[in-house]
Every structure is written in structure tokens, then in C-alpha cells.
N, C-alpha and C positions, 0 to 999 in steps of 0.2 A: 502594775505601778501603784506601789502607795499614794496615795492622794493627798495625805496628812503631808508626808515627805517633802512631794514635789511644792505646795502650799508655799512650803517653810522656806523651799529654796528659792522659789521665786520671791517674796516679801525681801530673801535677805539679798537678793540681784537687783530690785529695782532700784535706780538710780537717777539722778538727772540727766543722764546721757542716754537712759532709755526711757525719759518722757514725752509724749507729744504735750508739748504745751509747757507750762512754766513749772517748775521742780517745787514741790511743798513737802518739807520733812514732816510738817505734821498729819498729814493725808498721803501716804506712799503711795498709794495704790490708785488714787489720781489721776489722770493723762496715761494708765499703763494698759490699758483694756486691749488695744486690739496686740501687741505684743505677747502680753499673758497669753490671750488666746491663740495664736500661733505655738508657742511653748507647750502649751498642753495637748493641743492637737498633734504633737510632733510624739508626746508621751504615748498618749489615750485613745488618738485617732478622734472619731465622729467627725460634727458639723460645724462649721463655723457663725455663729448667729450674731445681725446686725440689727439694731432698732435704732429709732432716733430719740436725742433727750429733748426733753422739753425749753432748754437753752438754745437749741439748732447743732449742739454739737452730736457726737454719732456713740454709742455704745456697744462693744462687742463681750458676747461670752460663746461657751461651747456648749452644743447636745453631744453625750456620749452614744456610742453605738446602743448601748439599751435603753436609750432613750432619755437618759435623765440628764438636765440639764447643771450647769455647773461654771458659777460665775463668781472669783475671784477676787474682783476688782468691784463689788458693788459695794461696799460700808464708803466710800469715795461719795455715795448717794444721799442726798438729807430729802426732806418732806416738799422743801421748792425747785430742787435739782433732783430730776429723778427720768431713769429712760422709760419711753412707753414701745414698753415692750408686746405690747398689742399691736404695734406695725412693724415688726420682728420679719426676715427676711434670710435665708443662707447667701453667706458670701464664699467668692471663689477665693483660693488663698493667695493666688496670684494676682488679683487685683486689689488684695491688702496690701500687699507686699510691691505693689507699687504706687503705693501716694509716699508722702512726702516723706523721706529721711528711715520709712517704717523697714526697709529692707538692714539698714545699717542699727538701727537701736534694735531691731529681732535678732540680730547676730550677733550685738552684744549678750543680749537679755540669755539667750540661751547657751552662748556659751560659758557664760555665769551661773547659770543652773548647771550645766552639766557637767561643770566641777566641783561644784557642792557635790550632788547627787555621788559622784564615785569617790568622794570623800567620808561618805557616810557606811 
């Protein structure tokens, strides 16, 4: 999988119907974290990785099977909003996939991607 590719297509999927949290055109990538992350695990495969921000709210990105990690959704991060990912943890995908609404905005998010993607 291209990586540049999939990048692109996610940025041009996210929308307010697949944010957790309040929709900001000028920060897309916002409230999209644990979404993304499913998406790409669906690409890429690996891990699903959880830390907490220092807001209380929850941050996810992915490890890839060689180990390199790769997170999408952090320019969303400034210098007072930031996750600490020094208490980073693997989540199951099925207990992402069930808190609130994250089943229905993942099935948007990716099948938005995934007509980009066989468009290109």
C-alpha cells in the first residue's frame, strides 16, 4: 500500500460525520484519530496504539508490522494539547469499535477511502 496514497485519501474522507467531537474545518484531522486508525490497520495491518492526552481525552495511532509507528492525525497536537504517549497501550479493535457512534463514522470513513483509493 502506498502510504502517501492512503494519507491523501483519508484527509480528503474526513468529515463531520466521521468526527468524535465537534467538526473544525480548520483542524480536519481533529476528533479523527481512532477512525484513521482502524482505516489504516484495515490497509497496513499492525497494532492499534492508545495513550492518554493531557486534556483527558484519548489518542490513537498505529505500529506497523516492522515496527515503525505511524500517526496521521497528530498536526491536530500544539505544545498545551499534546498525547503522552509514554503511557501508550495496544487496543483491541473491537473495543474501539465499540464506544460511542466509532462503528458508524469507521464505515463511513473507510468507505470513503475506499473509493478514492480505486479511483486512483
Amino acid at each position: 500500500m502506498d502510504l502517501y496514497k492512503l494519507r491523501q485519501a483519508l484527509k480528503e474522507s474526513w468529515g463531520a460525520d466521521t468526527v468524535f467531537g465537534e467538526w473544525d474545518a480548520q483542524h480536519p484531522s481533529a476528533g479523527q484519530c481512532a477512525v484513521t486508525a482502524l482505516v489504516i490497520q484495515d490497509y497496513v495491518g499492525g497494532d492499534l496504539i492508545r495513550c492518554p492526552v493531557n486534556n483527558g481525552d484519548g489518542h490513537y495511532w498505529n505500529r506497523l508490522p516492522n515496527g515503525d509507528e505511524l500517526d496521521f492525525t497528530e498536526d491536530q497536537f500544539t505544545e498545551t494539547c499534546f498525547p503522552l504517549r509514554e503511557q501508550q497501550s495496544i487496543r483491541d479493535r473491537q473495543r474501539i469499535l465499540s464506544g460511542y457512534d466509532t462503528e458508524f463514522r469507521y464505515k463511513l470513513l473507510s468507505q470513503r477511502v475506499e473509493k478514492i483509493l480505486n479511483m486512483k
